[in-house]
C-alpha positions in Angstrom: 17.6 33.9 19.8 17.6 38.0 20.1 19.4 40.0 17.6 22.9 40.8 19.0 23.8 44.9 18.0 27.6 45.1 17.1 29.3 48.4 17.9 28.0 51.6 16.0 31.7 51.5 14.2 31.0 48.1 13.1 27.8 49.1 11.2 29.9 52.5 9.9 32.5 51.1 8.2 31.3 47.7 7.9 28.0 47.6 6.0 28.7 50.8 4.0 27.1 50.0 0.6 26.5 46.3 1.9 23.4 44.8 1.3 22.1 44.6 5.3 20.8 41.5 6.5 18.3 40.8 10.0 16.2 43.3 11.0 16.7 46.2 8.6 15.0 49.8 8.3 13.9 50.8 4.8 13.7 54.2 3.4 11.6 55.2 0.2 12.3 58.5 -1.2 10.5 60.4 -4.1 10.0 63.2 -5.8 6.8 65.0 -5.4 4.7 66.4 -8.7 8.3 65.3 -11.1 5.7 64.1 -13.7 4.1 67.8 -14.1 7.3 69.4 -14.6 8.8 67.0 -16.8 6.2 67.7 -18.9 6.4 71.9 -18.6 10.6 71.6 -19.1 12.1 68.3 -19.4 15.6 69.3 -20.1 14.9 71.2 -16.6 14.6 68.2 -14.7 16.9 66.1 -16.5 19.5 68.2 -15.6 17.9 68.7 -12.1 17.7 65.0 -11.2 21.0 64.3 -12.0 22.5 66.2 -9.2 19.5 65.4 -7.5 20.7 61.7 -7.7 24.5 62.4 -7.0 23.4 64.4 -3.6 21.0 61.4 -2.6 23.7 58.8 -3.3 26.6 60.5 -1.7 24.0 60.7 1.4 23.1 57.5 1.6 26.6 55.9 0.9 27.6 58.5 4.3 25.0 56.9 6.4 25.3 53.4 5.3 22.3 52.6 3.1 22.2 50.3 0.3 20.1 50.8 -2.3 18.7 47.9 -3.5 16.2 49.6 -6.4 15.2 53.0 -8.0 12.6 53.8 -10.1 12.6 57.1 -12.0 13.6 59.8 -8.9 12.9 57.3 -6.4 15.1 55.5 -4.2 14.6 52.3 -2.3 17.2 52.0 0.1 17.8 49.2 3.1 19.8 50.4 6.1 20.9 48.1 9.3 19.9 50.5 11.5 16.7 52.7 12.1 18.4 55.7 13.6 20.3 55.7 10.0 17.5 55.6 8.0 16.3 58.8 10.0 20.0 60.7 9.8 19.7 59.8 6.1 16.3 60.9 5.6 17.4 64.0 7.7 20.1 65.1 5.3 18.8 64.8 2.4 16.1 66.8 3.0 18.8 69.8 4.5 21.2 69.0 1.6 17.9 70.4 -0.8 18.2 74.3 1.8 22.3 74.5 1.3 23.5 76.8 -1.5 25.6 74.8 -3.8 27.5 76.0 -7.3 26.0 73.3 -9.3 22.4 73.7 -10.4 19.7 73.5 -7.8 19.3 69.5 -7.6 14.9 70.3 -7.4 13.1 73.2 -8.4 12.0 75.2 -5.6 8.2 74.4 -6.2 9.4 71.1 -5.6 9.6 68.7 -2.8 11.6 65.4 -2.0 9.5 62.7 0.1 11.5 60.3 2.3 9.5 57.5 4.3 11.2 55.3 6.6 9.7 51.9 7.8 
């Protein structure tokens, strides 16, 4: 029996923060060298990954994801749909390029990985 697709609004307001079930597109995220700079200035990154985290959730809640796991400054996150795993992926890699007043969520040097499957 094929999958039957409900209405994009279904899956928006629906499965926001819902554990998805049936087909399902994951999204792995990670920080790239974090164990390096830890070690040069740990109160750095502490501070760093905290709004690092608070961008990446408030992300992932917009686009439906639910993260099922994290590990240190990676996320494993399940989405119902592919196209939001991508959106997601998308955004929080723009959300690292906007100026914001709190401290920059990664160190320039830095970069985020996001891979979807």
């Amino acid at each position: 029996m094929p999958l039957r697709t409900p209405p994009l609004d279904v899956w928006d307001t629906e499965l926001v923060g819902v554990q998805p079930t049936g087909v399902v597109t994951f999204m792995f995220t990670d920080v790239e060298e974090s164990t390096r700079l830890w070690a040069e200035d740990s109160d750095a990154m502490s501070s760093s990954l905290r709004v690092h985290d608070e961008v990446l959730r408030r992300v992932i809640d917009a686009h439906g994801g639910y993260v099922f796991t994290t590990a240190g400054d990676a996320f494993c996150v399940a989405f119902a749909r592919a196209s939001a795993a991508i959106e997601c992926a998308q955004e929080a890699q723009a959300s690292r390029r906007r100026p914001t007043s709190k401290p920059r969520p990664l160190p320039p040097q830095m970069g985020e990985r996001s891979r979807c499957g």
